[in-house]
C-alpha positions in Angstrom: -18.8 23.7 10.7 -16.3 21.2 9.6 -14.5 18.7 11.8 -11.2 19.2 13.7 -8.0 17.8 15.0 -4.7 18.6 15.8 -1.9 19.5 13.6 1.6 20.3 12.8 4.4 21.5 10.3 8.0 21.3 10.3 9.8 23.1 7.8 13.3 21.1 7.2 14.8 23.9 4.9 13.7 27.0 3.2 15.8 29.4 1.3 16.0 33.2 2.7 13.9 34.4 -0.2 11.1 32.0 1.0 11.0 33.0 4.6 8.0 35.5 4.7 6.4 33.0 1.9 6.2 30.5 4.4 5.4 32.3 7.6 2.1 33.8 5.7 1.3 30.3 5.3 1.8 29.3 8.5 -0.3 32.8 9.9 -2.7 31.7 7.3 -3.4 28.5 9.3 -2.6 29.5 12.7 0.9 28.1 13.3 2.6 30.9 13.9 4.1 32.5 17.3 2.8 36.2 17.6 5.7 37.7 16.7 7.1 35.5 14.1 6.3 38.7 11.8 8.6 41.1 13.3 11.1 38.6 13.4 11.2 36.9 9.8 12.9 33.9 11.1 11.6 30.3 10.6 12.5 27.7 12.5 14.0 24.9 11.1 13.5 21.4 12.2 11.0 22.8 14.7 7.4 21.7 14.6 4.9 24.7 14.5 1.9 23.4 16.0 -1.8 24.5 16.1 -4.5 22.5 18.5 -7.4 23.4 16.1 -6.7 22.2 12.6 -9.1 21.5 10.1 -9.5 17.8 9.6 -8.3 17.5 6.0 -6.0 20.3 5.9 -2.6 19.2 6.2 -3.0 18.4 1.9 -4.3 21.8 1.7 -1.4 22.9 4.0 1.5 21.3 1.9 -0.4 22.5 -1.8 -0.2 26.3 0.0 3.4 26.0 1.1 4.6 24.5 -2.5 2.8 26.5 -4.1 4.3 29.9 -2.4 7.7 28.5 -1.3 8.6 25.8 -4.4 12.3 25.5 -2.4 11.5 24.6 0.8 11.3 21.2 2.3 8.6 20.5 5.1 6.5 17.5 6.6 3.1 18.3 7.6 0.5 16.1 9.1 -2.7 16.1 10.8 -3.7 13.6 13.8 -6.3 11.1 13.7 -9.9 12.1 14.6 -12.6 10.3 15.5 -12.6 7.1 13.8 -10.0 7.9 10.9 -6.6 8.3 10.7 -4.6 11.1 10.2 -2.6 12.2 7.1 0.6 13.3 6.8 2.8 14.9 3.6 6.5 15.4 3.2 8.0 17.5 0.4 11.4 17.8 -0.9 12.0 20.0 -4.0 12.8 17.5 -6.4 11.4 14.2 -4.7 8.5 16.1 -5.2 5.2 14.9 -2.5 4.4 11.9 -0.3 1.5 11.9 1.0 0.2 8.6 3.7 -2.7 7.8 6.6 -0.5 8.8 10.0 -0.6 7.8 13.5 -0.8 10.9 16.1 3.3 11.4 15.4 2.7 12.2 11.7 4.3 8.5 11.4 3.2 6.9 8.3 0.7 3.9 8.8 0.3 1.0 6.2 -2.3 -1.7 6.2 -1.3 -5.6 6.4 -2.5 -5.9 2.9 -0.1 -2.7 1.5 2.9 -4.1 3.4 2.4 -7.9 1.6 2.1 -6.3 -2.0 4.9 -4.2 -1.5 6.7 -7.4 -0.5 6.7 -8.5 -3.9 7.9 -4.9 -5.2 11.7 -3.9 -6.6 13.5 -2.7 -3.5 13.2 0.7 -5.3 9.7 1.1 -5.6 9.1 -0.3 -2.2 11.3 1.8 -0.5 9.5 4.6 -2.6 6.4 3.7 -1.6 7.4 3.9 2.3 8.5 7.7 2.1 12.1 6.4 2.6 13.8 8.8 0.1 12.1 11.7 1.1 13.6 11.0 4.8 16.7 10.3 3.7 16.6 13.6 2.1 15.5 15.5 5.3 18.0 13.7 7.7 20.8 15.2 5.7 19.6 18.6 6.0 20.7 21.0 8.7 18.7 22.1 11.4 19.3 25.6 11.7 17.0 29.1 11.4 16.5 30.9 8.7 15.6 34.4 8.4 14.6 36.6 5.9 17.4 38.7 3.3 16.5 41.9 4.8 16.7 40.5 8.8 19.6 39.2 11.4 19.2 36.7 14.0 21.3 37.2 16.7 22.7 33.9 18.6 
């Protein structure tokens, strides 16, 4: 029996082809409502959130989702435990995956040491480094449901 935390995923957009993709992901690891099947809609710019996560999952988490949903753009991250920290990944097609330690918001952490070499770093890379263009990239992106080709949602 492995250790556990706490968890959560917020998808920040997914294309309508994607949507049942991504809630079998999220069913797969528990972050699912009980009816999110019947209604093909995912929520966008919502956390899903599960009080039982696998420490060490939210990488497993994010490799699932890109691997079944290559479009959509989603943070996940897993809160520290016991005496290590917790992890967190963002994705955006195209920016590809960042993946840093977290604090209990899924904010990325950095040690003393990592902020004084990146100090020395090209604006670029340092910003790079920090996850700043991936949430850039998720800022700009609307907050609104999506739901499956073959579904409505109503209001």
């Amino acid at each position: 029996m492995g250790d556990w935390t706490s968890g959560a995923l917020t998808i920040h957009a997914c294309p309508p082809h994607r949507v049942r993709s991504v809630l079998d992901v999220l069913k797969e690891y528990d972050l699912t409502e009980p009816d999110a099947d019947a209604r093909a809609v995912v929520k966008v710019g919502e956390p899903y959130r599960a009080d039982t996560f696998p420490c060490g999952h939210a990488i497993k988490l994010a490799n699932d989702l890109i691997q079944n949903a290559p479009e959509a753009a989603f943070t996940t991250y897993e809160e520290p435990a016991y005496d290590w920290l917790g992890i967190t990944c963002l994705y955006v097609p195209g920016l590809g995956q960042f993946t840093a330690y977290c604090d209990g918001d899924g904010n990325p952490v950095f040690t003393q040491t990592e902020i004084l070499q990146l100090a020395a770093e090209p604006d670029e890379v340092r910003l790079e480094k920090l996850g700043v263009p991936w949430l850039t990239a998720i800022s700009a992106m609307p907050q609104t449901a999506v739901a499956a080709p073959d579904c409505q949602t109503t209001g």
